[in-house]
N, CA and C of each residue as an Amber inpcrd file, in Angstrom:
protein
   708
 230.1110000 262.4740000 214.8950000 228.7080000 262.4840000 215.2890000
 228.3090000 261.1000000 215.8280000 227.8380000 261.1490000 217.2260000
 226.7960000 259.7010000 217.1860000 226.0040000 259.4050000 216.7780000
 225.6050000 257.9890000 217.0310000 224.3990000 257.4350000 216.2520000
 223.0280000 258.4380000 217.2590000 222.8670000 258.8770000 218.1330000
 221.7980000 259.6560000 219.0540000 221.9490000 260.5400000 218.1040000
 222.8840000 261.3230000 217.7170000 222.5770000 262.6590000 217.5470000
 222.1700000 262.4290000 216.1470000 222.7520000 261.6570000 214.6740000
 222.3030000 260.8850000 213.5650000 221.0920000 260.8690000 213.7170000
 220.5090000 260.0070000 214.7490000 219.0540000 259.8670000 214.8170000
 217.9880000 260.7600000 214.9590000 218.7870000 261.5650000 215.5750000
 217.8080000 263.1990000 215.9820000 217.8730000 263.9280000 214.5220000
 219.1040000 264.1550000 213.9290000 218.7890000 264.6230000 212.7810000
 217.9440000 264.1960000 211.4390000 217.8550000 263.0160000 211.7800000
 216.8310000 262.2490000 210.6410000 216.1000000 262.6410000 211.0520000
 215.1640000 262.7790000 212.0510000 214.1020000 263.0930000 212.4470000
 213.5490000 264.4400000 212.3920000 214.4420000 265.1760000 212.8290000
 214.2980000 266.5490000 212.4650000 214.3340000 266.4730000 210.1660000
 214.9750000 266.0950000 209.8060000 214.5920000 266.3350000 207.8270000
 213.7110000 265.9290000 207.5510000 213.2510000 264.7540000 208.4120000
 212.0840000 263.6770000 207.8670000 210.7380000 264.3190000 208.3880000
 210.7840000 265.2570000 209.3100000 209.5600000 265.7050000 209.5330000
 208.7760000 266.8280000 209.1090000 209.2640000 267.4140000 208.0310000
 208.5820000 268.8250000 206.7360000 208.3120000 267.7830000 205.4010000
 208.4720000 266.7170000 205.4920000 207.7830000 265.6750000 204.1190000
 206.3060000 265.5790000 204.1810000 206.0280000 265.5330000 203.0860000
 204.7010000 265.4220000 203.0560000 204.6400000 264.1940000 201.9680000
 203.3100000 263.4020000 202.0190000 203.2910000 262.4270000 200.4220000
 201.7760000 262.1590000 200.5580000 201.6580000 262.0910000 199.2910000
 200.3420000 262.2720000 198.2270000 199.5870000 260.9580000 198.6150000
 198.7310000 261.2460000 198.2800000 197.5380000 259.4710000 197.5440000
 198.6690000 258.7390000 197.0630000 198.9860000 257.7150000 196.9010000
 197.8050000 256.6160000 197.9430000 198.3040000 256.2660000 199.9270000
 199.3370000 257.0210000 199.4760000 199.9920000 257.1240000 201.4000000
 198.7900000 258.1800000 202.1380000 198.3660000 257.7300000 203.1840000
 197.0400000 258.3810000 203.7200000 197.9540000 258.4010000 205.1320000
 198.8900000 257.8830000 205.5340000 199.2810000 257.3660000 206.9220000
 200.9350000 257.2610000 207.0550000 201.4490000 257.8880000 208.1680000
 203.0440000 257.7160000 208.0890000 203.7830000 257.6550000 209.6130000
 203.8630000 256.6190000 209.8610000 204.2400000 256.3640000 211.0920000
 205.9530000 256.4040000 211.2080000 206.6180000 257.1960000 212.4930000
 207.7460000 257.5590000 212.3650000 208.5380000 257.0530000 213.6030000
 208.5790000 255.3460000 213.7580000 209.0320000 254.8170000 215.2780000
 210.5590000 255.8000000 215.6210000 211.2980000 256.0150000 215.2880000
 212.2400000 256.8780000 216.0030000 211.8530000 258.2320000 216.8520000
 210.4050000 258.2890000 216.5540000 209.6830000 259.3860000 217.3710000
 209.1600000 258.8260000 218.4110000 207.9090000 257.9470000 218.0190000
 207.4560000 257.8080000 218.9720000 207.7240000 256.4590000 219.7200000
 208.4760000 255.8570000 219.1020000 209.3420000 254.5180000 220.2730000
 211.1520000 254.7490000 219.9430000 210.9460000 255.8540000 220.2920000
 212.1610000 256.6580000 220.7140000 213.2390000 256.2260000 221.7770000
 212.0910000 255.4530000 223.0550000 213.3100000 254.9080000 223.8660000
 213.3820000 253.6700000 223.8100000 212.9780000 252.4780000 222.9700000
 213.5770000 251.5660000 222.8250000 214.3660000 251.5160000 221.6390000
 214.7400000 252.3390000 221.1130000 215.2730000 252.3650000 219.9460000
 216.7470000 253.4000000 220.1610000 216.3280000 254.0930000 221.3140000
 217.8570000 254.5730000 221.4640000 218.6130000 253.3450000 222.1650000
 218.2320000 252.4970000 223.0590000 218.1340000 251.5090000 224.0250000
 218.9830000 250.0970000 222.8310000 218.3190000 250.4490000 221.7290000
 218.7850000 249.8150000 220.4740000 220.3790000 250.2710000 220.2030000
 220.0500000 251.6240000 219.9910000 221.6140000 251.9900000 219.3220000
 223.2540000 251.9270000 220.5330000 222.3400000 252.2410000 221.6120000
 223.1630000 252.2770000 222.6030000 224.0420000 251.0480000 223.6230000
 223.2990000 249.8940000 223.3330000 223.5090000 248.6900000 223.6490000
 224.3030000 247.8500000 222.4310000 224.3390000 248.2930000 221.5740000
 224.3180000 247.3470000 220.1260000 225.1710000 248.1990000 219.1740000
 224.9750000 249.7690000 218.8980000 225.2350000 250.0790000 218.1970000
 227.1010000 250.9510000 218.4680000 227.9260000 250.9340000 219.2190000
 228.5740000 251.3280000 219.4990000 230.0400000 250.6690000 218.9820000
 231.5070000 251.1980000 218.5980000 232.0790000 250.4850000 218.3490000
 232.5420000 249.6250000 216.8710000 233.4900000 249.1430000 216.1430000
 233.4550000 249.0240000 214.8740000 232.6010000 247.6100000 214.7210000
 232.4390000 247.5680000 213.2010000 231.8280000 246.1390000 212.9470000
 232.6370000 245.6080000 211.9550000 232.1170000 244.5480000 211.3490000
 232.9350000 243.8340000 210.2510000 231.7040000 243.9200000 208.9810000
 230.6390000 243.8140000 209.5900000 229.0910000 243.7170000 208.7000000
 228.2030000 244.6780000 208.7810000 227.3060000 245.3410000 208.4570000
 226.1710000 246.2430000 208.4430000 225.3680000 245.4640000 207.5740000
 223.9970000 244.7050000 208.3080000 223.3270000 244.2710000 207.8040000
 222.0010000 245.1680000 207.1530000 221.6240000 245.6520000 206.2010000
 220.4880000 247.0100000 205.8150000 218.9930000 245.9930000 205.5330000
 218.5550000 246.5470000 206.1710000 217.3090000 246.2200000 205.3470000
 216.6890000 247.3720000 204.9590000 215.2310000 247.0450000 204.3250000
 214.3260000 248.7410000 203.7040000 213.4920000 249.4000000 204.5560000
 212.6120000 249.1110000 205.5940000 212.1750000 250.1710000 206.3010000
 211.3670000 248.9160000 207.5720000 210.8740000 249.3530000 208.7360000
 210.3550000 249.0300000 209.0480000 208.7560000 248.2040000 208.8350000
 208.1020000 246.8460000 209.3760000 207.1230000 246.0840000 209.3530000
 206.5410000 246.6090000 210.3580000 204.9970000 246.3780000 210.1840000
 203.9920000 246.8010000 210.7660000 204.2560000 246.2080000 212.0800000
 204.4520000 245.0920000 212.4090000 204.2090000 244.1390000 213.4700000
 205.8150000 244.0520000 214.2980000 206.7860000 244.3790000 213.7720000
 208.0670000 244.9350000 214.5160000 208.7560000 245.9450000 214.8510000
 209.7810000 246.8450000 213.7890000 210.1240000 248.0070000 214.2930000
 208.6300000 249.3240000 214.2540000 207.6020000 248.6970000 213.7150000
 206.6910000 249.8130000 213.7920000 205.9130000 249.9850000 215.7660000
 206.5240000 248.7880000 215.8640000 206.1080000 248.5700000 217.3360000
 207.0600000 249.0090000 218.6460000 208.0410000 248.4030000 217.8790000
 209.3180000 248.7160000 218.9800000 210.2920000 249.5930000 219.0160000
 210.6090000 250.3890000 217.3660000 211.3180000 251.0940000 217.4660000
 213.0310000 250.1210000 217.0830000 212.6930000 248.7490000 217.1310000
 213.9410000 248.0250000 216.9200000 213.9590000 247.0820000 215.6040000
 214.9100000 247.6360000 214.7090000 214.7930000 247.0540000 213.6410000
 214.7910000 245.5220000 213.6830000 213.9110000 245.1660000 212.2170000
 213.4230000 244.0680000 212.5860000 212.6100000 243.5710000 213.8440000
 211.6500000 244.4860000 214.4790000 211.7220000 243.8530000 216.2020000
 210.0980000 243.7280000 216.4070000 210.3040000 242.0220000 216.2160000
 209.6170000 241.1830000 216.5370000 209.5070000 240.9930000 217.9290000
 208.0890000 241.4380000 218.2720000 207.9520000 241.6000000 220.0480000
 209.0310000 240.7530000 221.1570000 208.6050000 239.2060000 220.7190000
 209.4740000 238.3470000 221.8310000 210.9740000 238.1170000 221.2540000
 211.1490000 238.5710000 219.8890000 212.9980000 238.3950000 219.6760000
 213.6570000 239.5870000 220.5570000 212.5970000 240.8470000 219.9640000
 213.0200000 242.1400000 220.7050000 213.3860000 241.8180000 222.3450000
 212.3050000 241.2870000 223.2560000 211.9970000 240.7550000 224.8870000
 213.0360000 240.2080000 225.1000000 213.2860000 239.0750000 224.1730000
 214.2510000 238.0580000 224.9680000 215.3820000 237.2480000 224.2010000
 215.7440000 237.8360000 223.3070000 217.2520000 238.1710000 222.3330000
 218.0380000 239.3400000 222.7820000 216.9740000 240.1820000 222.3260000
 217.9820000 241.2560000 222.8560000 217.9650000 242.3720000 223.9050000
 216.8340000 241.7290000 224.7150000 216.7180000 242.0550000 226.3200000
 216.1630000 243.9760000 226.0430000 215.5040000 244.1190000 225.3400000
 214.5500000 245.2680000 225.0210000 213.0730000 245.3460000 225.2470000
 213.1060000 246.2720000 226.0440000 211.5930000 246.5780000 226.6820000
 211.0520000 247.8580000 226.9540000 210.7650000 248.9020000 226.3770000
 210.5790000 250.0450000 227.0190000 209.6280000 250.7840000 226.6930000
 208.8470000 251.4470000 227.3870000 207.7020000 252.5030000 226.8030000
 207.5670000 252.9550000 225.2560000 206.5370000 252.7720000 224.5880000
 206.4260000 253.3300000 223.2600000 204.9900000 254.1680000 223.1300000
 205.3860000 255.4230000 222.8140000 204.1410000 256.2070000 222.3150000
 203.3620000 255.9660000 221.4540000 202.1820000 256.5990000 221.2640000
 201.1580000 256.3510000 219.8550000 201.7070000 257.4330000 218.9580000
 202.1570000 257.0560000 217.3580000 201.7370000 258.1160000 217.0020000
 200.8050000 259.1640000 216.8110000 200.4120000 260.0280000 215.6420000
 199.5250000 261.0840000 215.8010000 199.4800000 261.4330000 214.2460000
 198.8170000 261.2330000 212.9820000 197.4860000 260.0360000 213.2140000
 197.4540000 259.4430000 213.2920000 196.9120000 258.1580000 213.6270000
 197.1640000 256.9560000 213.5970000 196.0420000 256.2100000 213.1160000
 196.3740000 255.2080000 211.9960000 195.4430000 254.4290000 211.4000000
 194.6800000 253.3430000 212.3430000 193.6820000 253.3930000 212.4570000
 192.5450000 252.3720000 213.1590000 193.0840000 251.2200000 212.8690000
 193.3470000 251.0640000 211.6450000 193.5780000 248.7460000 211.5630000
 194.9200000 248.9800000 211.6260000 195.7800000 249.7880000 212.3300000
 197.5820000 249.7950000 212.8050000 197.5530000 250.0140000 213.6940000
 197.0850000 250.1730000 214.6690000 197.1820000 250.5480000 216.1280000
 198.7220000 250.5100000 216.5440000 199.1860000 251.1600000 217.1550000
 200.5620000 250.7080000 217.3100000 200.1440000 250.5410000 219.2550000
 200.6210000 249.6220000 219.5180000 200.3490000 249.2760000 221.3920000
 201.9950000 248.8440000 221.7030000 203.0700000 248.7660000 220.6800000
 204.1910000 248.6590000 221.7210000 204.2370000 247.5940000 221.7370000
 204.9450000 246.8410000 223.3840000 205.4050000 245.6630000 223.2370000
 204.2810000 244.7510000 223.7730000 202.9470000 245.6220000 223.9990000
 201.9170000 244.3640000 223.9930000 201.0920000 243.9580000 222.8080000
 201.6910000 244.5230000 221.9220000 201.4660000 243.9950000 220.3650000
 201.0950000 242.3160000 220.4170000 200.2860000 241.9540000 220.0410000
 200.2970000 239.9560000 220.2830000 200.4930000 239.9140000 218.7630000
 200.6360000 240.2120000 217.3630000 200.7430000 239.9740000 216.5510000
 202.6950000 239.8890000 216.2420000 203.4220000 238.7900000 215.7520000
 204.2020000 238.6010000 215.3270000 204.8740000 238.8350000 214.0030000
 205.8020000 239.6920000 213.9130000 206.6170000 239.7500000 212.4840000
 207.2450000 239.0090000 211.8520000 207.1990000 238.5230000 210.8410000
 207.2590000 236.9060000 210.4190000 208.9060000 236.9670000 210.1820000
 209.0960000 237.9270000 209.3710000 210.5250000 239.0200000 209.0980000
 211.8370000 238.6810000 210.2460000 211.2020000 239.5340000 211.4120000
 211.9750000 239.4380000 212.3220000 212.2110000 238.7110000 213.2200000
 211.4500000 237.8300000 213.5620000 211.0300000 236.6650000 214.2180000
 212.0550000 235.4810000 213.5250000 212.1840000 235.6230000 212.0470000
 213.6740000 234.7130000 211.3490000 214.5480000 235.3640000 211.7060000
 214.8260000 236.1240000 211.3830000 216.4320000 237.0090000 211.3030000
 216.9130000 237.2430000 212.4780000 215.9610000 237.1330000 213.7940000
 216.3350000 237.0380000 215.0630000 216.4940000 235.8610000 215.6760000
 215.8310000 235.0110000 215.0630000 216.3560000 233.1410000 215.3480000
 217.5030000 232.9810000 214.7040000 217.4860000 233.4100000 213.4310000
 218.9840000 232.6170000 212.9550000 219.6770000 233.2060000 213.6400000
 220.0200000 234.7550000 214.3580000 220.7140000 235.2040000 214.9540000
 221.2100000 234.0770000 216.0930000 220.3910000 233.5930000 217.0660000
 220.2140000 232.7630000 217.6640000 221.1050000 231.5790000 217.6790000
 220.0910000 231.2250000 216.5410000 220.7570000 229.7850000 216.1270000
 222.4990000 229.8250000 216.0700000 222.6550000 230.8670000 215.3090000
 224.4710000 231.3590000 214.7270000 225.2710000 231.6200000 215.8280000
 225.0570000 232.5020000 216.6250000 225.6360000 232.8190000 217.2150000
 225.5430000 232.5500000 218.5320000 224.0520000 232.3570000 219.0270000
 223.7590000 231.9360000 220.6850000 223.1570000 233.5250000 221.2800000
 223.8650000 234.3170000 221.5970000 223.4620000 235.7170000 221.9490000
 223.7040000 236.1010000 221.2850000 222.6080000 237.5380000 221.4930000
 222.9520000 238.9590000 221.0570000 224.5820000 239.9040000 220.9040000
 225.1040000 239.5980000 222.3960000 226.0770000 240.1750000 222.1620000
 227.3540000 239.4530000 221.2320000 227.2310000 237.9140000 221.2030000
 227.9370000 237.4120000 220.2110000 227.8480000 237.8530000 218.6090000
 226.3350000 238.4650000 218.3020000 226.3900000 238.6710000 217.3540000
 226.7120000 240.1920000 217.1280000 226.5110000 241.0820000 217.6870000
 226.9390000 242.8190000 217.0780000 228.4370000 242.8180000 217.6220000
 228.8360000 242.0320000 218.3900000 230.2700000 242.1420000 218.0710000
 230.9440000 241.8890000 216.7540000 230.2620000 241.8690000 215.2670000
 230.7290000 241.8900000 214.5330000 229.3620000 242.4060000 213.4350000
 228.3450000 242.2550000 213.5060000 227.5460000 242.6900000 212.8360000
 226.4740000 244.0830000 213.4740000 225.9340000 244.5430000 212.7020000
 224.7080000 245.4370000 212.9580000 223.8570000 245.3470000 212.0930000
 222.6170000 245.4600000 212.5410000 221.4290000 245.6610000 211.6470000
 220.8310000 246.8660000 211.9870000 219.9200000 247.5440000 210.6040000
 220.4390000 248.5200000 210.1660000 218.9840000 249.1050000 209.0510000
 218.2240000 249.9530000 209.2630000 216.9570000 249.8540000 208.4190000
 217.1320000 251.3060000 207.7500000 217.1590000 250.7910000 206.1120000
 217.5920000 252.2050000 205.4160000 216.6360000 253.5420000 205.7410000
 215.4390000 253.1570000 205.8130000 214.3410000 254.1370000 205.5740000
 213.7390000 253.8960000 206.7450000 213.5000000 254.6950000 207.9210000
 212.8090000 254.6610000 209.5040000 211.3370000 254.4160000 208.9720000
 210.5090000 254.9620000 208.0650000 209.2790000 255.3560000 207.9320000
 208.7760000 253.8710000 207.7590000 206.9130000 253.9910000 208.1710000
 206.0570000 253.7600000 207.4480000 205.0750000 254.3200000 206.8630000
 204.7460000 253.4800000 205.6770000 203.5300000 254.3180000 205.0690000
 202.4050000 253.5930000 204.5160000 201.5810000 254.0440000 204.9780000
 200.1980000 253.2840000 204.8350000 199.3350000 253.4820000 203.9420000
 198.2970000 252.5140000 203.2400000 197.0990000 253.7250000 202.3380000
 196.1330000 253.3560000 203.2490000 195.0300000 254.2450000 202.8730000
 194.2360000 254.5560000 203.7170000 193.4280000 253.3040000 204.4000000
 193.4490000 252.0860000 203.3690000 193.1020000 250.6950000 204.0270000
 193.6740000 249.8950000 204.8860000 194.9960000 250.5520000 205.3980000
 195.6390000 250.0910000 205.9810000 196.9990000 249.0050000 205.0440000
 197.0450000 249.1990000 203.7040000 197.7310000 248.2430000 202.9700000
 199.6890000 249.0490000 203.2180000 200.1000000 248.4800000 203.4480000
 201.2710000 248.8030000 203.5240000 202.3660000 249.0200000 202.0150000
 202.5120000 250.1860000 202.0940000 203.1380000 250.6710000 200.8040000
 204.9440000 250.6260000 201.0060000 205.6500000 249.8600000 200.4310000
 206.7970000 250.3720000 200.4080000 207.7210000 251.3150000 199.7660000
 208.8880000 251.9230000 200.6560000 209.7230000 253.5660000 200.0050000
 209.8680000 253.4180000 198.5510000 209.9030000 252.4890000 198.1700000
 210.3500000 251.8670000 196.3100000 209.3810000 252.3770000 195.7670000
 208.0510000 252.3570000 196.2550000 206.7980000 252.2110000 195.5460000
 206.8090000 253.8210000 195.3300000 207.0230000 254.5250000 196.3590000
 206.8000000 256.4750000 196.4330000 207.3210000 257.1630000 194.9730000
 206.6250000 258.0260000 194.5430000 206.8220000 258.7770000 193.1940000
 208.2630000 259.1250000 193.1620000 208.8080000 259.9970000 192.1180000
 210.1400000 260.1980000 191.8520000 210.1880000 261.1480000 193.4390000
 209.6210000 262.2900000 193.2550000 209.5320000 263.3550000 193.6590000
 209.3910000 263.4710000 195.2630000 208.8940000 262.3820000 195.5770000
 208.8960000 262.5320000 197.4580000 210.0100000 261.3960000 197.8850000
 210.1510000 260.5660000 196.8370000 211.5350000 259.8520000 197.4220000
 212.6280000 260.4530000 197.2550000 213.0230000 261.3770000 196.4660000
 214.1730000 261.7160000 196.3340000 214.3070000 262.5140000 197.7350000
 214.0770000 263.6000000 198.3670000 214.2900000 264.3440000 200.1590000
 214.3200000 262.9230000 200.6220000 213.1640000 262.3750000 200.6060000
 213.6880000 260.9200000 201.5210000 214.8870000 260.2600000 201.5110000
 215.1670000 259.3050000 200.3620000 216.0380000 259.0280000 200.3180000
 217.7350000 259.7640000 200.5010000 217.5240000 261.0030000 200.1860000
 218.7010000 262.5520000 200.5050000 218.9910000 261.7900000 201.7540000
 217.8970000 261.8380000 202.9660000 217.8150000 261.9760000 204.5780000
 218.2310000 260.4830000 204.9790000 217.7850000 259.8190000 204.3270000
 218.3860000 258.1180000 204.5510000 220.0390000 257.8290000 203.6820000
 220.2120000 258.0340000 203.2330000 221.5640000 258.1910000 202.4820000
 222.5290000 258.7580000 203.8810000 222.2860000 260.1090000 204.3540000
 223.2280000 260.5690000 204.7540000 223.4310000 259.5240000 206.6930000
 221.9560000 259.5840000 206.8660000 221.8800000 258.2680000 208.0320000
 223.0570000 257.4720000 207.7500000 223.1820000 256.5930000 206.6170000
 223.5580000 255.5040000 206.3780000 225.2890000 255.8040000 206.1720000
 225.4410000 256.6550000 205.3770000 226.7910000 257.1040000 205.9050000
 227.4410000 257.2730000 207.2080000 226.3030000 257.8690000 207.9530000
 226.9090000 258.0630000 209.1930000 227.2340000 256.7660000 210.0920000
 226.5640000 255.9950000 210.1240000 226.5480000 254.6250000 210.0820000
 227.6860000 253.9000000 209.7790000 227.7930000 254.1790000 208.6690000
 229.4190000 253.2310000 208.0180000 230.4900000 254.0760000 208.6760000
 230.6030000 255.3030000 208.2480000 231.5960000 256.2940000 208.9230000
 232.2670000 255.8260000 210.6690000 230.8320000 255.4260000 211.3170000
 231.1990000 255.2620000 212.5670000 231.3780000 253.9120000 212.8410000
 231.0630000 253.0080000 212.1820000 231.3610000 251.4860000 212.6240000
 232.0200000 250.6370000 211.7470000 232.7870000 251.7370000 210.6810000
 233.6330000 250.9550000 209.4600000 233.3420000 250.2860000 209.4670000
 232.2520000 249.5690000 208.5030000 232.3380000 248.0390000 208.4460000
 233.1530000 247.1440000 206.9980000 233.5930000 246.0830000 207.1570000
 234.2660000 245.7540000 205.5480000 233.2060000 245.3940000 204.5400000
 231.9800000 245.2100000 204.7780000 230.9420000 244.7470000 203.8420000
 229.8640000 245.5130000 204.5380000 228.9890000 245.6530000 203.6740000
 227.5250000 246.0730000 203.6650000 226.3910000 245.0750000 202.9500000
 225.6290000 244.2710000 203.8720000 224.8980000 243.3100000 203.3380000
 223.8550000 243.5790000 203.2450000 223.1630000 243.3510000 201.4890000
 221.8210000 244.1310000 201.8270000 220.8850000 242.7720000 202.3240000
 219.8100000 243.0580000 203.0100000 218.7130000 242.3300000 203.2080000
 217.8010000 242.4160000 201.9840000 218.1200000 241.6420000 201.1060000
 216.9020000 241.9620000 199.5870000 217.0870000 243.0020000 198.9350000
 216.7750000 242.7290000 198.0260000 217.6580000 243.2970000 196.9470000
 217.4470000 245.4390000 196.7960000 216.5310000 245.7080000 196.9420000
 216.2270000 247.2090000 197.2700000 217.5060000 247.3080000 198.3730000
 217.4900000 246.7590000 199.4210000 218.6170000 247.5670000 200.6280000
 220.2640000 247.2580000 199.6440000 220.3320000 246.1670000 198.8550000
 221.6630000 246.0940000 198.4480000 221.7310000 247.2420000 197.5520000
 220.8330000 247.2260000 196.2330000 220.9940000 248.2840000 195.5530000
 221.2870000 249.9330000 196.1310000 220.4860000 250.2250000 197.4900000
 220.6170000 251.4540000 198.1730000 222.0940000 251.4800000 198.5960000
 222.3910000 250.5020000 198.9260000 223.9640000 250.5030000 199.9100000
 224.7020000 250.6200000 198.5310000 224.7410000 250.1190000 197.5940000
 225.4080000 250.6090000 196.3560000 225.3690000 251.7850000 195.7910000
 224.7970000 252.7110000 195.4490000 224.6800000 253.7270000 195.6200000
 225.1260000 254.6710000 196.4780000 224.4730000 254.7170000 197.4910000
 224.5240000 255.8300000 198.7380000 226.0660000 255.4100000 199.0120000
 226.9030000 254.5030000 199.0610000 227.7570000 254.4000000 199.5830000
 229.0320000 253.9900000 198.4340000 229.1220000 254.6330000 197.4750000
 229.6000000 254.2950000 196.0150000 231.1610000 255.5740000 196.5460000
 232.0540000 254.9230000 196.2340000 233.0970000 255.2320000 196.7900000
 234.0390000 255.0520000 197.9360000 233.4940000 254.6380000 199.0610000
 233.5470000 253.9220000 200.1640000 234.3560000 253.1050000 200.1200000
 235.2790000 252.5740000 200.8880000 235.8290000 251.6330000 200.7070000
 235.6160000 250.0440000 201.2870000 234.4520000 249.5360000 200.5460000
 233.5550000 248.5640000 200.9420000 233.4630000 248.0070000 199.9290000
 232.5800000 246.4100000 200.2850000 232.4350000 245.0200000 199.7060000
 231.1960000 245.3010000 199.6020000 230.0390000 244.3770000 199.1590000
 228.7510000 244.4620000 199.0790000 228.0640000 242.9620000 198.7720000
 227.0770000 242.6080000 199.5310000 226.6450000 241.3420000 199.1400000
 224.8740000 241.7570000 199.3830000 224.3520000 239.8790000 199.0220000
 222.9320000 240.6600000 199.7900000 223.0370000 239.1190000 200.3260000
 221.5480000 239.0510000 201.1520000 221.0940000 237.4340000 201.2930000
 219.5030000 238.0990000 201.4320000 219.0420000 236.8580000 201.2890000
 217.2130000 236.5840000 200.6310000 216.5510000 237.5000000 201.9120000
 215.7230000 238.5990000 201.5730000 214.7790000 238.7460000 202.2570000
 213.9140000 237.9330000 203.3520000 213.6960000 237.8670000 204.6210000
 212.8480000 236.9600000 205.1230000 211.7950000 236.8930000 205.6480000
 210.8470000 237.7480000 204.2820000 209.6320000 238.0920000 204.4470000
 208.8310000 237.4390000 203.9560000 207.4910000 236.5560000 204.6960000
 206.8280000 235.2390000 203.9740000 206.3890000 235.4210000 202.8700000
 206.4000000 236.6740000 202.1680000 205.9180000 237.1990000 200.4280000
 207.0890000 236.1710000 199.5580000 207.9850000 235.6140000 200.3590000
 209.5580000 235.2980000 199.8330000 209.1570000 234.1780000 199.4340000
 209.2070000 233.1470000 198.5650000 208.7660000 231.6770000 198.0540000
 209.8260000 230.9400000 199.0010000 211.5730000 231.8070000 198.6250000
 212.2050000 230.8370000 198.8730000 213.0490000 230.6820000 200.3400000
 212.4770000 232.1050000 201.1900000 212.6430000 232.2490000 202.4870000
 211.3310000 231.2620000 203.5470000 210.4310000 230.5570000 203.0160000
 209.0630000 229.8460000 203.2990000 209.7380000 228.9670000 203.1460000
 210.8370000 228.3130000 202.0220000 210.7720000 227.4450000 202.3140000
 212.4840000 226.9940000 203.1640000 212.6610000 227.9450000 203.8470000
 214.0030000 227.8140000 204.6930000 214.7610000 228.7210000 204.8090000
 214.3540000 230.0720000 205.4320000 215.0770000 231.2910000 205.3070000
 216.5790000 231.4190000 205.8930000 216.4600000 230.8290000 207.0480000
 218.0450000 230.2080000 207.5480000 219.1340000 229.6520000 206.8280000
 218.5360000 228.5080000 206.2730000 219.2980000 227.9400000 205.3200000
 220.1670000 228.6360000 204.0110000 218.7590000 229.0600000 203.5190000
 218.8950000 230.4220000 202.4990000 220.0660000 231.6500000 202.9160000
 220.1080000 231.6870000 203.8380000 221.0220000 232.9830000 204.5940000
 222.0130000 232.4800000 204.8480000 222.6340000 231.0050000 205.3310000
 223.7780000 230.8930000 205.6740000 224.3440000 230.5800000 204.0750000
 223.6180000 230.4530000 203.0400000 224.1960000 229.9210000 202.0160000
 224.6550000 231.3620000 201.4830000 223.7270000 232.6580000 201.0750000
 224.3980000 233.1620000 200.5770000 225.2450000 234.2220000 201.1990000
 225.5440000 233.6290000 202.3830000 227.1670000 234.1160000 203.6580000
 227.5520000 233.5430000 203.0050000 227.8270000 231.9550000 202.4920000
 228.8930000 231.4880000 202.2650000 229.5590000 231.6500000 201.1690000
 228.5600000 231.9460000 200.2250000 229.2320000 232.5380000 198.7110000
 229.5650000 233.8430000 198.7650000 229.8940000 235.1420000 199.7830000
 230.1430000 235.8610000 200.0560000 231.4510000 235.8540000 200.8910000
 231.7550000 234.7850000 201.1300000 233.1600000 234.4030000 201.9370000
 232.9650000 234.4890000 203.4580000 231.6230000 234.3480000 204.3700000
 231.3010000 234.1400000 205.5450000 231.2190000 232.9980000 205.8240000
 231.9670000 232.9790000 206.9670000 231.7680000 230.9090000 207.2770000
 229.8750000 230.9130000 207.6200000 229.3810000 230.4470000 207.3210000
 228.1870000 229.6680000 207.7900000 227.8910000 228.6020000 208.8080000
């Protein structure tokens, strides 16, 4: 199976879910920024890796915009040369507007993880020639104030189909790009990759989240990341 057709099938399980109070709002970028995100898999995602980098779901201000994980408008523009039409969803929360890549608000998230990319490697294509990044859970979910709820936070009962539908994603994923490690981005994506992928014949590490909620990604998320590559046996 490809990653296109993977993607179509998430989309197709993920769309008979329903979830309760306090989620009022659920935005689904593989729908409606569909073509920068195939544009994603198809440029990037092809071919074996050595790494699968996971994180937990899409940010308001990146893949909720672009459809590209982690994708911080100008890393998305001009890292990894992504630009393409994005729909509104349907409902859509008033203080989320989703506008695509004329979004002027920045993802603090991706905006690191796409510099250090940078910094490490120089290009894009230097870097998925051995890595991919990789977002366990496509969704967002909102409460009705617009506060952003994460998949961790969802009752037993509506995460479990979810997580079912992200599990088997994520297999498909490893299946097709063997990778020798699975790195989680913070500690929820490591724990998921442990799990979902328990038998596998894989390594597992994480490195620090680089979301400004992070104390110790504020105070040098780069730094922070090449260190715990290096205690993982990645040159830095």
């Amino acid at each position: 199976m490809s990653l296109q057709r993977a993607t179509q099938k998430i989309v197709d399980a993920l769309a008979p879910l329903s979830f309760a109070d306090p989620v009022a709002y659920v935005y689904n970028p593989l729908e409606y920024a569909r073509r920068p995100h195939a544009a994603y898999l198809e440029r990037f995602g092809s071919g074996q890796k050595e790494f699968l980098m996971l994180g937990m779901n899409p940010g308001p201000f990146g893949m909720a915009q672009t459809g590209v994980p982690f994708g911080e408008i100008a890393a998305a523009r001009e890292f990894l040369g992504i630009e393409l039409p994005v729909d509104r969803p349907d409902p859509e929360h008033p203080k989320r507007p989703i506008t695509g890549f004329s979004c002027t608000r920045s993802e603090v998230s991706g905006r690191r993880l796409w510099a250090w990319c940078k910094e490490k490697f120089g290009t894009a294509e230097r870097f998925f020639r051995s890595y991919y990044v990789h977002n366990y859970c496509p969704l967002v979910f909102m409460a009705d104030t617009g506060r952003n709820i994460t998949p961790d936070k969802l009752p037993a009962a509506e995460r479990e189909p979810l997580f079912a539908a992200c599990d088997e994603l994520l297999r498909t994923v490893v299946d097709l790009q063997k990778p020798k490690m699975v790195i989680g981005i913070g500690a929820f994506a490591e724990a998921r990759a442990r799990k979902t992928l328990a038998g596998f014949n894989l390594e597992f590490g994480r490195i620090p989240h680089p979301s400004p909620a992070s104390p110790l990604a504020n105070r040098g998320w780069s730094r922070a990341a090449n260190e715990a590559l290096a205690k993982l046996g990645i040159g830095a």
